[in-house]
VOGU-3710 file (C-alpha; in Angstrom, 3 decimals, decimal comma):
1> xxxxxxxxxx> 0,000/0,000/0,000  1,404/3,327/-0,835  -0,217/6,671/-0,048  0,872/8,488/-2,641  2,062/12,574/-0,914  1,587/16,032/-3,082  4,906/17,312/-1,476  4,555/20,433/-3,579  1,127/21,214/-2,048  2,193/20,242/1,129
11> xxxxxxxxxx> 5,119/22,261/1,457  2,244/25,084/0,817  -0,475/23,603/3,443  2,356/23,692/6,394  3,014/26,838/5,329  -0,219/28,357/5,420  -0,653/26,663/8,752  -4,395/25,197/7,285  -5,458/21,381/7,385  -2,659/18,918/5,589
21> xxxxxxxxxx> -4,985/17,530/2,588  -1,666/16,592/0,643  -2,296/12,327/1,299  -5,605/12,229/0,040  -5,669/12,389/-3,004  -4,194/8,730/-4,014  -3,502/5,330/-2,459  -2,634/2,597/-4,377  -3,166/-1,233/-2,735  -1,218/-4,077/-4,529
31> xxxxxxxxxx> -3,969/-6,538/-5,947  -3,471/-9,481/-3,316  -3,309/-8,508/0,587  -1,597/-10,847/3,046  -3,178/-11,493/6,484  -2,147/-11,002/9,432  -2,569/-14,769/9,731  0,078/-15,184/7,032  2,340/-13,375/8,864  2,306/-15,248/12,202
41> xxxxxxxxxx> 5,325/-17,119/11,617  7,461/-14,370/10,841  6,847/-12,071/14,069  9,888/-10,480/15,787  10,342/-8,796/18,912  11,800/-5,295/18,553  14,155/-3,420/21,741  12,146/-1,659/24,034  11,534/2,627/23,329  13,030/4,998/25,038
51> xxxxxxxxxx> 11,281/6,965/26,277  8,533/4,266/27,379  5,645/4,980/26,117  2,373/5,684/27,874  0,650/2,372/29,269  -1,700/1,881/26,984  1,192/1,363/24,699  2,696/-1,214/26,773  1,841/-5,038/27,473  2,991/-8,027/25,749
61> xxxxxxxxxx> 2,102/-7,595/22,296  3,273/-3,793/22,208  7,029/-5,046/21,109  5,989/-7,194/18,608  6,679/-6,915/14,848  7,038/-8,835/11,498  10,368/-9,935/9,754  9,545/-7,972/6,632  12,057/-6,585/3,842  10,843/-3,928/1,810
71> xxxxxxxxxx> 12,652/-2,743/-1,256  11,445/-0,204/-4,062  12,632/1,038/-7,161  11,602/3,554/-9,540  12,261/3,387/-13,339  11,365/4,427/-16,782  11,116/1,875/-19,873  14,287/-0,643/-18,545  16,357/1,156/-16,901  15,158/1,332/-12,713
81> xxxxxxxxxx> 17,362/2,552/-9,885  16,990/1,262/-6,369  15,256/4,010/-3,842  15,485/1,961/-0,729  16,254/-1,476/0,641  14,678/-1,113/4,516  12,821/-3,506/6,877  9,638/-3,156/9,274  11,976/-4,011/12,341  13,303/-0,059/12,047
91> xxxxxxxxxx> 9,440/1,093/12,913  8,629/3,097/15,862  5,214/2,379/17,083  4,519/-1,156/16,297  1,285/-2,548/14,516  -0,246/-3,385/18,335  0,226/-0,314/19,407  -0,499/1,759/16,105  -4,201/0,061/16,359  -4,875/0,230/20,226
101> xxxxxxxxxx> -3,811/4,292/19,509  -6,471/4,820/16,695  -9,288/2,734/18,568  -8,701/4,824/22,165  -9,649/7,649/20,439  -12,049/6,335/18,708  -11,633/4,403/15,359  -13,865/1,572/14,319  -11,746/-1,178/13,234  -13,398/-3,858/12,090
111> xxxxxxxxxx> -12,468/-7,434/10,697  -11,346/-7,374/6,637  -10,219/-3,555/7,385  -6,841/-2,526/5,497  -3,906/-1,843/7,827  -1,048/0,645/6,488  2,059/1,533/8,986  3,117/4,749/7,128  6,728/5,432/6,053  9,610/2,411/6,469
121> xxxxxxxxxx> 12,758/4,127/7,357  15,898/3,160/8,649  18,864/4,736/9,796  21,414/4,392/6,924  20,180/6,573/4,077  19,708/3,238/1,974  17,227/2,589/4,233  15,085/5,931/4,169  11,512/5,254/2,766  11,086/8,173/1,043
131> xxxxxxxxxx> 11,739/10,866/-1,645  11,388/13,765/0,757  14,244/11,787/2,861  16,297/10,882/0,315  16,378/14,469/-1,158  16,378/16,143/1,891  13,176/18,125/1,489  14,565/18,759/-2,556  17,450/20,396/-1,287  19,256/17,809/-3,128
141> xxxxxxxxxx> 19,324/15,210/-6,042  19,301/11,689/-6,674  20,551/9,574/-9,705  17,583/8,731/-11,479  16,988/6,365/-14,062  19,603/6,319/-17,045  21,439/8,574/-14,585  19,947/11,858/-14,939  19,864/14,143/-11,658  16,254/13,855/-9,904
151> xxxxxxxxxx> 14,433/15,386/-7,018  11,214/13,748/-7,401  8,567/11,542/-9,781  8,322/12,312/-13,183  5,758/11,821/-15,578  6,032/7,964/-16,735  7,858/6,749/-13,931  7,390/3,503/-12,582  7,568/2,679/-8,910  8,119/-1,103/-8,199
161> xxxxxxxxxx> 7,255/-1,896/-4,448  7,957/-4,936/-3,112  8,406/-6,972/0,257  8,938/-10,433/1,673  8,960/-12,543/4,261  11,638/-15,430/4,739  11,791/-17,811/7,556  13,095/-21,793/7,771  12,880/-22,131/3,846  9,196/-20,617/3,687
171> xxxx> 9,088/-17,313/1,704  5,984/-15,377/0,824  6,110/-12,052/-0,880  3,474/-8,935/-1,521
//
């Protein structure tokens, strides 16, 4: 799942100091969806935060993650160029505690409901998840396909998102 931001408009909206519209105006969801089900085998425990957070935050499930690699690419025609290589063990708030924050305050989750963590990033800069990371806020370039200078998307790019899970010879990908 991506949610696709208008970092041109939003660089205007946080400006202005009005509501942040800039992530609604596209998500795109790969055609197949893998369960949480799917992804029992693969769970991980993550270090504790610092600071802890508050205690509805906390319990046994609140350090637990997925063993997920995430890679995506963005290309034109043949040529592509790697944007990031990260993993879902550099998240902050886990998936637990991402859903018991949205419910206390009052979202209705309900079974066969879509779950998106936001942003992947990690701490080398082949890890960052984003454009806006990679480029600094566009204060500087990337080598984009065929090796041209890039800040951001261009017209008839393609952007290749992948991830998978791999665990005692099992492997399943999305």
């Amino acid at each position: 799942m991506n949610d696709w931001s208008a970092r041109d408009f939003a660089r205007f909206e946080v400006q202005a100091g009005g509501v942040t519209t800039c992530k609604n105006f596209a998500t795109t969801v790969a055609p197949w969806i893998v369960s949480i089900e799917a992804l029992e085998p693969f769970k991980i425990e993550l270090p504790p935060q610092v600071p802890n957070p508050v205690s509805y935050l906390s319990g046994p499930m609140s350090r637990i993650s997925y063993d997920i690699n995430i890679r995506a690419e963005v290309g034109c025609g043949q040529e592509h160029v790697l944007i990031t290589e990260t993993h879902l063990r550099h998240i902050y708030w886990t998936p637990a505690q991402m859903v018991a924050h949205f419910t206390v305050s009052g979202a209705n989750f309900r079974p066969g409901d879509i779950f998106a963590t936001g942003t992947i990033s990690g701490p080398e800069e082949s890890t960052w998840g984003c454009l806006m990371e990679k480029t600094w806020g566009g204060s500087r370039f990337w080598d984009g396909p065929n090796g041209e200078k890039r800040m951001w998307l261009e017209d008839g790019d393609d952007v290749i998102m992948q991830a998978f899970c791999k665990r005692n010879g099992v492997r399943i990908g999305f």
